[in-house]
C-alpha positions as CSV (number, residue, x, y, z in Angstrom):
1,X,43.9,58.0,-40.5
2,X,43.3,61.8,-40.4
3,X,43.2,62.8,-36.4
4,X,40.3,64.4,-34.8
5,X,40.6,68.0,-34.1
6,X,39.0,69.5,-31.0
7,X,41.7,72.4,-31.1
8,X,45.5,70.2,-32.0
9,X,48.6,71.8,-31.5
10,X,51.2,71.4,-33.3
11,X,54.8,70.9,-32.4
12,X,58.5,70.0,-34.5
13,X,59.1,66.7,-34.1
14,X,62.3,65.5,-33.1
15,X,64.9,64.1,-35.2
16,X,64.4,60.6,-36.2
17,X,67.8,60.3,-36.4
18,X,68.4,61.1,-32.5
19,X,66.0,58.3,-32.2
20,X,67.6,55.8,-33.3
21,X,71.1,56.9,-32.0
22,X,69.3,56.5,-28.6
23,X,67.9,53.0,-29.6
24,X,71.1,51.6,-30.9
25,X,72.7,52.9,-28.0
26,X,70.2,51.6,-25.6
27,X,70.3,48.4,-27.0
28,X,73.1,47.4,-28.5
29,X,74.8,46.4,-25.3
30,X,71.9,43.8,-24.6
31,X,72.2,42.3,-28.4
32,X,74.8,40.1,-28.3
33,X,75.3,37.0,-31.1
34,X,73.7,34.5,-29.0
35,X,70.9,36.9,-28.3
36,X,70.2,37.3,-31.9
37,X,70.5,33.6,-32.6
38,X,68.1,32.7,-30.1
39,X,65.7,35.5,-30.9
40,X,65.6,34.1,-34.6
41,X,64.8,30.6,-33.6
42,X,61.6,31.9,-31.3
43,X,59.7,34.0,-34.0
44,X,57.4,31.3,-35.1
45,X,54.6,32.8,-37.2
46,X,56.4,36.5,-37.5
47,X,58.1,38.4,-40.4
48,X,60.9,40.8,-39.8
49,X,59.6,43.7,-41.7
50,X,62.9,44.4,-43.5
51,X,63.9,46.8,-46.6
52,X,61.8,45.5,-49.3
53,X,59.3,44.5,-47.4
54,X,56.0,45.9,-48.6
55,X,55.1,47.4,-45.0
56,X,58.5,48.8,-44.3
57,X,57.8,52.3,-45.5
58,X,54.8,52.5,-43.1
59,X,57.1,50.8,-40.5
60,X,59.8,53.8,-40.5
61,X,56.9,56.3,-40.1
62,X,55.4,54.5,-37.2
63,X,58.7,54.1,-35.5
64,X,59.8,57.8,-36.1
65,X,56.6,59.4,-35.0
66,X,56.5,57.3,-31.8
67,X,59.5,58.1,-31.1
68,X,58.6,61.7,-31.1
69,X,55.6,61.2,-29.3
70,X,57.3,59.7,-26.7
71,X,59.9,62.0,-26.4
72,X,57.5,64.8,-25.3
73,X,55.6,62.4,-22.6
74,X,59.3,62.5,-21.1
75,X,59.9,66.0,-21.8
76,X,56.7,67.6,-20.3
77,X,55.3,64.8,-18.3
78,X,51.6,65.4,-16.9
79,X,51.3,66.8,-13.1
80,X,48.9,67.3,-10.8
81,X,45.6,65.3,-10.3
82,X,44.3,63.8,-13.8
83,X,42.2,66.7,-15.7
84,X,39.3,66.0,-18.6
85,X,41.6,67.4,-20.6
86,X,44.0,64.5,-20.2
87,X,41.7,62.8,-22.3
88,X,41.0,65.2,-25.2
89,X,44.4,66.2,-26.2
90,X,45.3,65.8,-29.4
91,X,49.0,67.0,-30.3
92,X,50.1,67.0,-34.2
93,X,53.4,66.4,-34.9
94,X,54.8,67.4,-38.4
95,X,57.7,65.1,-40.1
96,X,59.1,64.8,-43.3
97,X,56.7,63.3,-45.7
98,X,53.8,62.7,-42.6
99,X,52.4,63.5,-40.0
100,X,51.7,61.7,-36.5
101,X,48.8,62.5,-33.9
102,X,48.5,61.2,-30.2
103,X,45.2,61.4,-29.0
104,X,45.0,61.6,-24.8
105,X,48.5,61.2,-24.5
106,X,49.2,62.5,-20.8
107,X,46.1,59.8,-20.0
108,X,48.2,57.2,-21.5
109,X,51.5,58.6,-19.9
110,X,49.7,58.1,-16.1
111,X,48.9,54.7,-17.1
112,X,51.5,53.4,-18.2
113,X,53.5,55.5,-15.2
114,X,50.9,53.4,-13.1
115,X,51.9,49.9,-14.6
116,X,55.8,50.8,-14.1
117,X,56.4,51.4,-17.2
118,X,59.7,53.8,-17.9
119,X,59.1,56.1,-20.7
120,X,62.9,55.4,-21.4
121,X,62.4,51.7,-22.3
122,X,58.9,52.6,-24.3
123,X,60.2,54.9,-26.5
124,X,63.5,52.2,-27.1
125,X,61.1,50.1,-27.8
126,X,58.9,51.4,-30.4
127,X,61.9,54.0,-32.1
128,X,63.9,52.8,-34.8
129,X,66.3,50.6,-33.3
130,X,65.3,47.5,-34.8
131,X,62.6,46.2,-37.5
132,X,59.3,45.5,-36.1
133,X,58.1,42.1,-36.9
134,X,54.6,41.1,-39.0
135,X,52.1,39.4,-37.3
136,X,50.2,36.5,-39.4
137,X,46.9,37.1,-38.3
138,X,43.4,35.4,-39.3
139,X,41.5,38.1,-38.3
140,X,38.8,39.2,-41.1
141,X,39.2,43.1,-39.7
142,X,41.7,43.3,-42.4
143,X,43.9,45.2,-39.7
144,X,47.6,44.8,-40.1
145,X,49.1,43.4,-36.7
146,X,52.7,44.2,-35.7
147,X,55.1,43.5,-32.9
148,X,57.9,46.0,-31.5
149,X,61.4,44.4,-32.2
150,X,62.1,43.0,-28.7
151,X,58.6,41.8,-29.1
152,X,57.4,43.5,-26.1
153,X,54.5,45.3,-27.5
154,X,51.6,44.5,-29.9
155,X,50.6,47.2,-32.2
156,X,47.3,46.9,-34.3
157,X,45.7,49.3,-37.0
158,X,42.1,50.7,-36.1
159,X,39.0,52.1,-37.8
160,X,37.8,55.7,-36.9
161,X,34.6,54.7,-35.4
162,X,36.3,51.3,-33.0
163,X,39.1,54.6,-32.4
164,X,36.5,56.7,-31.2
165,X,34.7,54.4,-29.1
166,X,37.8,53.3,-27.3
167,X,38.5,56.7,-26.6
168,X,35.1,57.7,-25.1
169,X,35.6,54.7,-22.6
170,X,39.2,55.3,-21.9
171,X,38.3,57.0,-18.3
172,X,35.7,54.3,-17.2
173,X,38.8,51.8,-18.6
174,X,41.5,53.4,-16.2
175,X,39.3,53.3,-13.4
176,X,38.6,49.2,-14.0
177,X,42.0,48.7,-14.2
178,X,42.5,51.0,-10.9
179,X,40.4,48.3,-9.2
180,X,41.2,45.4,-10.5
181,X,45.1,45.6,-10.9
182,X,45.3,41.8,-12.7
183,X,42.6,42.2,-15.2
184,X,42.6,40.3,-18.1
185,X,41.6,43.1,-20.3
186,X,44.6,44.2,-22.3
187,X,46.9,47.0,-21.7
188,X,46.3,50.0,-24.4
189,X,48.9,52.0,-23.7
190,X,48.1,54.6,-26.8
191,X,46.3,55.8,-29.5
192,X,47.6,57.0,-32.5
193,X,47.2,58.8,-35.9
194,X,49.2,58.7,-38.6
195,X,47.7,60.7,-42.0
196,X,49.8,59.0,-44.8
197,X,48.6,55.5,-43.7
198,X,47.0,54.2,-40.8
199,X,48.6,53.1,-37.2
200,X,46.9,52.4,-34.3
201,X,49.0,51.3,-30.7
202,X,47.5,48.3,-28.8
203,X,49.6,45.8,-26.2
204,X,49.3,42.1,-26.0
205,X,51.9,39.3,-26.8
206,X,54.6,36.6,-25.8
207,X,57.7,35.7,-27.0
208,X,59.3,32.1,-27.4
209,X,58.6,28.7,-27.2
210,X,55.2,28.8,-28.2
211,X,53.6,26.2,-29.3
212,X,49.9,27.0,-30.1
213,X,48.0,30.2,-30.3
214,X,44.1,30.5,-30.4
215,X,41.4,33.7,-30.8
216,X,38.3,32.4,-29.0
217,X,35.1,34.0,-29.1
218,X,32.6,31.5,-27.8
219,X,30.5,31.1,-31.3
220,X,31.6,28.1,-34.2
221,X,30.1,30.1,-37.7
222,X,33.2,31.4,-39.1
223,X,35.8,29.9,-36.3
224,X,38.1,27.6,-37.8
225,X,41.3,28.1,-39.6
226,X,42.9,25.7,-42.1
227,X,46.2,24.7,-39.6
228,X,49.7,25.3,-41.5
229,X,50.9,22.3,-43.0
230,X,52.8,19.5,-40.9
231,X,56.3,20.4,-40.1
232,X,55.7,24.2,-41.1
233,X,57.4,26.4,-38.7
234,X,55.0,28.8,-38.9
235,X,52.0,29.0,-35.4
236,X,49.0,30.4,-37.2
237,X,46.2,32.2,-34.9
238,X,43.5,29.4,-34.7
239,X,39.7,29.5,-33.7
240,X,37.3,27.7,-31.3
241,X,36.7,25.4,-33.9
242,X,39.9,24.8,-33.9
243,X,40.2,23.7,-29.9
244,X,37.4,21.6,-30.2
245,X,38.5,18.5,-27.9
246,X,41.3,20.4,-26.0
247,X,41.2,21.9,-22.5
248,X,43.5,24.4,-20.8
249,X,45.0,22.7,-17.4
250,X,45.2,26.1,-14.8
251,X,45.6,23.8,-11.7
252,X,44.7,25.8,-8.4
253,X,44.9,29.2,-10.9
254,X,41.7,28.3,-12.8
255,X,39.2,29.8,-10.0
256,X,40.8,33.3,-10.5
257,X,40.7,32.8,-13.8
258,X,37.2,32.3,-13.9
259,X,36.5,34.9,-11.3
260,X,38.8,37.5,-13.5
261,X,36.9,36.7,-16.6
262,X,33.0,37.5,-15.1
263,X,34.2,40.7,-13.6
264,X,35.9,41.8,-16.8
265,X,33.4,40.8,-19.0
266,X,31.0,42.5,-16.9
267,X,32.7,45.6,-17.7
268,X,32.3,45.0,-21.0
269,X,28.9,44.6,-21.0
270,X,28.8,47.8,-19.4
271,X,29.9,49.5,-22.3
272,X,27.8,47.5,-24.9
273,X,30.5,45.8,-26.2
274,X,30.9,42.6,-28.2
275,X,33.4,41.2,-30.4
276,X,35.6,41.0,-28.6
277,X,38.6,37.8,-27.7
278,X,39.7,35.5,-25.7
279,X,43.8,35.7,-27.1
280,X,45.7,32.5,-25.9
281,X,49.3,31.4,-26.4
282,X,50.9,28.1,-24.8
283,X,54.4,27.5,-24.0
284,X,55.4,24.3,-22.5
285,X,57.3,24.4,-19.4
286,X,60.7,22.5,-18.7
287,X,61.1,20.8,-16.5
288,X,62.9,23.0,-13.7
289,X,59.8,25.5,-14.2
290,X,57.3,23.2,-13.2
291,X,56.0,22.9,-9.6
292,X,55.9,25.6,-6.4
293,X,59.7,24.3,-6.3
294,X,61.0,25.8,-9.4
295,X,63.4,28.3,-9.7
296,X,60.5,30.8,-11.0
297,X,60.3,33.7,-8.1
298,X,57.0,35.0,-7.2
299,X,56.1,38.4,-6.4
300,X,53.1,40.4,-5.5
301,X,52.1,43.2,-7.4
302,X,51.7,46.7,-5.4
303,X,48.7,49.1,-6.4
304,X,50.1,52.8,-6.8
305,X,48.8,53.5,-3.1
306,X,50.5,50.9,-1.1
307,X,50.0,47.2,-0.3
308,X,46.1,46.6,-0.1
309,X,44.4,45.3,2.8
310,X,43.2,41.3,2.6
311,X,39.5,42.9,2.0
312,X,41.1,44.9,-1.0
313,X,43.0,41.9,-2.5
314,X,40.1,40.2,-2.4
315,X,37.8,42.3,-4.1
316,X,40.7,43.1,-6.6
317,X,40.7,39.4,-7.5
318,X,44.5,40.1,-7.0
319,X,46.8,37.3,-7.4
320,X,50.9,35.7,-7.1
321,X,51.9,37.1,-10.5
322,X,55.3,35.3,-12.3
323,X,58.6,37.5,-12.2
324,X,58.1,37.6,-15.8
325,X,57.7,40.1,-18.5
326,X,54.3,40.3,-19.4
327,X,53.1,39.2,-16.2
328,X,49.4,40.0,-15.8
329,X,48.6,38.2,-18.9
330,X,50.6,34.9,-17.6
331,X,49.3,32.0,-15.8
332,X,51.3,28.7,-15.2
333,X,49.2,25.8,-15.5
334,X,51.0,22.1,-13.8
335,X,53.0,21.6,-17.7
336,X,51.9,24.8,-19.4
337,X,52.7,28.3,-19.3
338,X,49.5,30.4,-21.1
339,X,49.4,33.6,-22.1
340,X,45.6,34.6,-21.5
341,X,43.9,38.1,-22.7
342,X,40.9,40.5,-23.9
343,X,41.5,42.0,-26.8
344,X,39.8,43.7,-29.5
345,X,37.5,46.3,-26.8
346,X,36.1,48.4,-29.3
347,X,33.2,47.1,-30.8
348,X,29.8,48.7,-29.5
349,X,26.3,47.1,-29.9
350,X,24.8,49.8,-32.2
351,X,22.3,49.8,-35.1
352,X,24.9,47.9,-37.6
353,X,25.2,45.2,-35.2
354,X,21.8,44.8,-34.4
355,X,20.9,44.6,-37.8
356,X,23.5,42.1,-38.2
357,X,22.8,40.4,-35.4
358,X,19.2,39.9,-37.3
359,X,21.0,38.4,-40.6
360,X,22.8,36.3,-39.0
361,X,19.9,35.0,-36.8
362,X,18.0,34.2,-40.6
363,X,21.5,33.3,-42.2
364,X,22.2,30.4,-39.7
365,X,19.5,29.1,-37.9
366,X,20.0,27.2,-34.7
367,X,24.2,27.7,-35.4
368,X,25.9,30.5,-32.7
369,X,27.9,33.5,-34.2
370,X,29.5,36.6,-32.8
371,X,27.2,38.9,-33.6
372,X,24.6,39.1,-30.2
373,X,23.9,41.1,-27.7
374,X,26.3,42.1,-25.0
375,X,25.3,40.3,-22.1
376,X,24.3,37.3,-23.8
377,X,28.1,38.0,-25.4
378,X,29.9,38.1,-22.1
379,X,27.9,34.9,-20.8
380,X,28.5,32.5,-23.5
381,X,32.4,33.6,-23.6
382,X,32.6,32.5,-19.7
383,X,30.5,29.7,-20.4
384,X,33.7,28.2,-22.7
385,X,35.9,29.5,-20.4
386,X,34.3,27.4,-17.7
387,X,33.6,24.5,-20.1
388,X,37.4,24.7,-21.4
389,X,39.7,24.9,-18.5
390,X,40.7,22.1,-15.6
């Protein structure tokens, strides 16, 4: 996907190859044998995207341009109070064979400064010093899904127009996530262009032991997924049709949940969005992680200003958040660890989708579907919620 232009500059990328010298250096220390034998056994449902592989060609450009990218957040980092321009920058970078834009990129470098995110551990991350891994996805976007190599961060391919829209919101997304430090909503922590074939960066995903994974909407037409065969060791993305009969057991967490869930769906609403998801995963715990007596340390999360007053935490809907990777997206039911999200922010309500909306209403009578407006789309996704958790 070609990148917007409202006045790119261009800069020469640096070398790929430094890249991944920094990557293998970064991590080789931390891959030991036993690492790599455990981190085999927990990819249930992903594909190391290895030579051959049909997506491998795409993968090296991805990994080399983000690379880059990052490499000039750490070499110029943004100063001063944020600007309007934060959010309008485009900067072109020119490798061999493609080229790689990053739209807003100091707006993205505060926020992810602001979630405690080292630029250093990023750019290790996403550079060439492993394969990324597939992600078997159900989703009818036909948007290719893939996970960073230490499976830390989700990446997902975007059309123009959900692109654009994201961007136009991206101040009004900050500031939501500025007040309400353990929102749901997930963490985009870039926007990308890559003019040979098309990459988009988007965060959300565990690692290990998981046992079930679900995309829940709220509506039944087009919501269930044929399981993988008995004794496949592959965890397929189900539907609500799917979880029909099942409940998720939060224990004294579910009241925040709920609580999280109307104010960040209220957001959403704000913005005349729909579509979006509900992305679960479950892990079982053992048995030394269950209980307030397990060896699992709590900590509470600061905001960039300080510890909050109790009148702050309260209207933050803060919470005890797991000393965990991935933490704001984890909650730890009584035998259950779930990984809980919003995904997928990008849809708006606009004349397509009303005119689906009016299809759909003559193509399934008295049956509920995903195309509707977006408060009644925000109400009927807590209403599951509610309906679906203990």
């Amino acid at each position: 996907m070609a990148a917007p232009s409202p006045g790119p500059r261009e800069v020469l990328a640096c070398s790929p190859e430094a890249g991944r010298r920094a990557a293998a250096a970064s991590s080789s220390s931390r891959r030991g044998l036993l690492w790599r034998l455990r981190d085999k056994q927990s990819r249930l449902g992903l594909f190391e995207i290895s030579p051959g592989h049909e997506l491998h060609g795409l993968m090296c450009m991805m990994q080399a341009g983000l690379w880059a990218a990052t490499q000039v957040a750490m070499d110029h980092p943004p100063t001063g109070p944020p600007s309007e321009e934060d959010f309008s920058e485009v900067l072109t970078q020119v490798h061999e064979g493609f080229e790689l834009g990053t739209l807003a990129g100091p707006a993205f470098t505060r926020l992810r400064r602001s979630l405690g995110l080292a630029e250093e551990d990023y750019q290790a991350a996403l550079g060439p010093g492993g394969p990324y891994l597939q992600f078997l996805s159900t989703s009818k976007s036909k948007a290719s899904f893939f996970l960073s190599h230490d499976q830390r961060f989700f990446l997902k391919t975007q059309r123009r127009q959900e692109v654009q829209a994201l961007l136009a919101h991206l101040p009004r997304y900050m500031r939501h996530l500025q007040r309400h430090p353990h929102s749901l909503l997930a963490r985009l922590l870039g926007v990308h262009s890559l003019r040979v074939a098309q990459g988009k960066k988007s965060v959300f995903y565990p690692a290990g032991r998981i046992s079930e994974r679900y995309d829940i909407k709220g509506c039944e037409v087009s919501r269930w997924v044929e399981p993988a065969p008995e004794g496949s060791s592959v965890v397929l993305v189900l539907k609500d049709l799917n979880f029909q009969g099942k409940t998720i057991d939060l224990g004294s967490q579910r009241s925040w949940f709920l609580r999280q869930m109307e104010l960040d769906t209220a957001f959403l609403r704000e913005l005349n969005v729909l579509d979006y998801s509900l992305l679960m995963a479950f892990q079982g715990l053992h048995e030394d992680e269950r209980g307030l007596g397990s060896s699992l340390v709590f900590r509470m999360a600061r905001s960039v200003q300080g510890t909050p007053s109790p009148e702050e935490l309260r209207a933050q809907n803060r919470r005890l958040l797991p000393d965990a990777p991935n933490a704001l997206h984890i909650l730890d039911g009584p035998e259950q660890r779930y990984f809980l999200g919003l995904v997928d922010l990008a849809t708006v309500y606009g004349l397509r989708k009303r005119l689906e909306h009016l299809w759909k209403t003559l193509r399934y009578p008295g049956r509920t579907f995903s195309t509707v407006s977006p408060t009644r789309y925000a109400r009927r996704l807590c209403q599951w919620v509610e309906a679906h958790t203990e």
